[in-house]
C-alpha positions as CSV (number, residue, x, y, z in Angstrom):
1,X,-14.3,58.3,-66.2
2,X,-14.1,58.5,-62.3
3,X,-11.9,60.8,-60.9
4,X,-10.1,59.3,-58.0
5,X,-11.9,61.6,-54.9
6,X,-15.5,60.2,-56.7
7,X,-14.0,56.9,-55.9
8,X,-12.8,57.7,-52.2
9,X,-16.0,59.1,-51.8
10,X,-17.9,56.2,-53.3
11,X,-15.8,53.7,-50.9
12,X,-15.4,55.5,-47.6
13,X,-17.6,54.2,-45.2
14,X,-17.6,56.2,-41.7
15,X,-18.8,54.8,-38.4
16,X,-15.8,51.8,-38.0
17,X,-17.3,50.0,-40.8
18,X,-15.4,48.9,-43.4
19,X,-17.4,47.8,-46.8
20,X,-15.6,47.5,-50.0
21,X,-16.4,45.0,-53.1
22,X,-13.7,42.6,-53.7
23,X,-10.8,43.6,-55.8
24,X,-11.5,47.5,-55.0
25,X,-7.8,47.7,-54.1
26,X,-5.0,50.4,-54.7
27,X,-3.2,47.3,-56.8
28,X,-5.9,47.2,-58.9
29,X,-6.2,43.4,-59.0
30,X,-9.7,43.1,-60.2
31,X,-8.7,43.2,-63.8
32,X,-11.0,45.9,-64.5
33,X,-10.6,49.3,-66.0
34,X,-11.3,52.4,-64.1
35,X,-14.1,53.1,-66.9
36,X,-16.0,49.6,-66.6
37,X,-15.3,49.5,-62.5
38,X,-19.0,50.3,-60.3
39,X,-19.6,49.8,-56.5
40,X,-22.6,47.4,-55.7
41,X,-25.5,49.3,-54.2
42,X,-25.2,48.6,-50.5
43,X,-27.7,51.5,-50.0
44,X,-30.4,51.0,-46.7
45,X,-33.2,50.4,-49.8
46,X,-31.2,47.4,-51.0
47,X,-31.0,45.7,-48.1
48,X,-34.5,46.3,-46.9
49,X,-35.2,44.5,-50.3
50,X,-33.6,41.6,-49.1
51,X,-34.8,40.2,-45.6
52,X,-34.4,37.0,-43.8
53,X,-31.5,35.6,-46.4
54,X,-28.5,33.7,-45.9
55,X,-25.2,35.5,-45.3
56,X,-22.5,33.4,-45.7
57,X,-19.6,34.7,-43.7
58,X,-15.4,33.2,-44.1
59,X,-13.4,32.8,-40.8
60,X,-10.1,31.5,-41.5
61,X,-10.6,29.3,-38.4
62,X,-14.3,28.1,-38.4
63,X,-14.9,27.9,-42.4
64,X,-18.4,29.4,-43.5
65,X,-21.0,29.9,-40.9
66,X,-24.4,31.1,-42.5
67,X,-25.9,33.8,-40.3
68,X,-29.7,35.6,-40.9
69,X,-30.5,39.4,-41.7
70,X,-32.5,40.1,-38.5
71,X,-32.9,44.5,-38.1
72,X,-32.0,47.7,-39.8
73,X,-31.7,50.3,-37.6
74,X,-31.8,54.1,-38.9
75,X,-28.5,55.9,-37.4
76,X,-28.8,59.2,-38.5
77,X,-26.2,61.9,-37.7
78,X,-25.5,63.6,-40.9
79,X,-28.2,64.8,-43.7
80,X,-26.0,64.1,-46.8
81,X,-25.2,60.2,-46.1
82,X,-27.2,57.3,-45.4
83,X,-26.1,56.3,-42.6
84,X,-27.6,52.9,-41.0
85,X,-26.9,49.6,-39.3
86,X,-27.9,45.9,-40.0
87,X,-27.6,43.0,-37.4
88,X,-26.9,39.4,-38.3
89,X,-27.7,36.8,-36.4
90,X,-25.6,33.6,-36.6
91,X,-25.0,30.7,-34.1
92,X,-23.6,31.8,-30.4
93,X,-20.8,29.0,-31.3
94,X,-18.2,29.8,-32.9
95,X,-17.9,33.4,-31.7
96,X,-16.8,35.7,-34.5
97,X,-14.0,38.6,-33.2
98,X,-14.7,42.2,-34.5
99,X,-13.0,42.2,-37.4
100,X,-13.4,42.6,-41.2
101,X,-14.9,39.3,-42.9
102,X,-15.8,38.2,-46.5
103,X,-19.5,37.5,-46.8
104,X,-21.6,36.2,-49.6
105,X,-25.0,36.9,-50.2
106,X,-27.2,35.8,-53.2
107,X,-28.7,39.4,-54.1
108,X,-25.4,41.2,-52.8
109,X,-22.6,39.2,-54.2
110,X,-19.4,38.5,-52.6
111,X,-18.6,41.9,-50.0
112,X,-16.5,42.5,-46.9
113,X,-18.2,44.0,-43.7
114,X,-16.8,45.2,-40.4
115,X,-18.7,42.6,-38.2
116,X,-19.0,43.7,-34.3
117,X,-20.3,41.2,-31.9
118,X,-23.4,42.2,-30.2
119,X,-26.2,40.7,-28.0
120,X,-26.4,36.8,-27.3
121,X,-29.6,34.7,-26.8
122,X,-30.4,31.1,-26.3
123,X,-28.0,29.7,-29.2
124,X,-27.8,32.8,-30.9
125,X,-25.4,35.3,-31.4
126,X,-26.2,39.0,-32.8
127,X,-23.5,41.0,-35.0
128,X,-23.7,44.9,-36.4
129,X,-22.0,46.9,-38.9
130,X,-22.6,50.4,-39.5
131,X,-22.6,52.1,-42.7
132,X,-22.6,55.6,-43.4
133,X,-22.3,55.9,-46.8
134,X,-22.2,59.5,-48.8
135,X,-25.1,60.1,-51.0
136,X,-24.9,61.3,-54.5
């Protein structure tokens, strides 16, 4: 069984980015028990194993705007976590807020990522989130 600091551990993500599988809530709403309950792997190796998919990302406003996987960047400041950032790249219209947002990806599954806006180009827009994430 987990103890509950494994689970805090397992969860925190540093860096202003926020990642947490749906129904990983203090209310415990995703029906599982604490014994059956396991984070996806959102390690650096699992996403480099998934380039140039579709994210699908939920704005309450705009609906679901697929955006591309275009760069990992390495972000290291700390030994014991793996600590990295990925960029997707959607369309420059609608312009996504910082904020938390649902995103879906085939290999991933249904997540939530801190999304900050970054660089623009012709039609494009860029958008980061950090993870930091403690290693075992």
């Amino acid at each position: 069984m987990m103890e509950r600091r494994e689970f805090i551990q397992a969860c925190t993500v540093l860096l202003g980015s926020t990642v947490l599988p749906m129904g990983c809530g203090q209310s415990g709403s995703s029906g599982d028990s604490e014994e059956n309950f396991s984070l996806p792997d959102l390690s650096r190796s699992r996403w480099v194993d998934i380039p140039d998919t579709t994210f699908s990302v939920s704005h309450d406003s705009f609906g679901v705007i697929d955006m591309t996987m275009t760069a990992i960047d390495d972000e290291i400041y700390d030994p014991v976590t793996d600590q990295f950032s990925v960029v997707l790249t959607g369309p420059d219209n609608p312009l996504f807020d910082e904020g938390v947002y649902q995103v879906y990806n085939s290999s991933l599954g249904y997540i939530e990522l801190y999304l900050q806006p970054g660089d623009a180009g012709a039609g494009t827009q860029n958008y980061r989130t950090l993870f930091s994430l403690l290693q075992a």
